[in-house]
N, C-alpha and C positions, 0 to 999 in steps of 0.2 A: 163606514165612517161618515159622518155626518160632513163633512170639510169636502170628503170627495164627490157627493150630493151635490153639497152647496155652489161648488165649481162643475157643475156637468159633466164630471168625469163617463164616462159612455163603458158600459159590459162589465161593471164591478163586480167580483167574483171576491169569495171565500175560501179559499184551500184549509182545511185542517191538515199541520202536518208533526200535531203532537203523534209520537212513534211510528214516525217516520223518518224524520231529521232531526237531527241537531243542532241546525244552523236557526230553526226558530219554531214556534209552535201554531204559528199562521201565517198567511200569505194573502194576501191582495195582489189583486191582478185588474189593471184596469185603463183602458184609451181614454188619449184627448183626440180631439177633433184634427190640429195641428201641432207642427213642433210647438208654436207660440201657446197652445194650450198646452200642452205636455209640461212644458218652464213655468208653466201661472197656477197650475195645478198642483208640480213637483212646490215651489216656493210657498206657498199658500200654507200645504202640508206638513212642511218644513217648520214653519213660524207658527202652527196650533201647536203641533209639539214642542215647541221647545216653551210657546208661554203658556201652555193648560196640563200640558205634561210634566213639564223640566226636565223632558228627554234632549236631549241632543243628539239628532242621531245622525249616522252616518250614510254620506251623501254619494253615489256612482251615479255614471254616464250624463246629468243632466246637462250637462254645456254643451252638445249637439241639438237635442228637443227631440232626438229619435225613442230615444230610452232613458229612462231613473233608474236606480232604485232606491229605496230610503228603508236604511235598519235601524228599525226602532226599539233590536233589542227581542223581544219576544216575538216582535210581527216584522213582516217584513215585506215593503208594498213594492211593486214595478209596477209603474207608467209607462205606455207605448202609445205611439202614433199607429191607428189601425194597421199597417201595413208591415210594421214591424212586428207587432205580438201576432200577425198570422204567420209571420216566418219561424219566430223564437216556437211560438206554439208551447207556451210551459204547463197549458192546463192538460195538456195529452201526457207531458210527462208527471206532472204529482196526481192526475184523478183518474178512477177507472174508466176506462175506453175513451177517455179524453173527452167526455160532451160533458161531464158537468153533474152528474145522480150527486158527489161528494162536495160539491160546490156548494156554495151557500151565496145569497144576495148579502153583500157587506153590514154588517151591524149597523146602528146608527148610533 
């Protein structure tokens, strides 16, 4: 996504997880620098989709700055503060051997 470019979003990843899940058919994964990028990032995101999209989507965890995530519905992106998405670790859990062969660098 060009939004999350735009804002330096830091290790933007792709998960395909058409038949895999249910809960959406792709996945972004991707750090701010700080909580204060994590909220300017998550906001930012927030307000292309709803005026380029007319999604509105649904908003978790950003009123810490530790974690997002934003369901937009078929995609569905989390934001972390590096230190956090190396704990959650969710690329190990949806891609083989967790480094990344299934990944993809985020469309624009």
């Amino acid at each position: 996504m060009t939004s999350l470019e735009d804002d330096q979003a830091i290790d933007v990843i792709t998960i395909d997880l058409s038949g895999k899940s249910a809960i959406a058919d792709h996945m972004i994964v991707a750090s701010g620098r700080s909580s204060r990028h994590v909220g300017s990032i998550v906001d930012k995101l927030v307000e292309k989709l709803k005026r380029e999209g007319g999604i509105v989507p649904r908003l978790e965890g950003a009123d810490q700055g530790d974690w997002a995530l934003i369901d937009a519905g078929d995609i569905i992106v989390h934001v972390f503060r590096p230190e956090v998405r190396e704990f959650y670790n969710l690329e190990r859990m949806w891609l083989p051997d967790g480094d990344g062969p299934a990944s993809t660098p985020a469309a624009s």
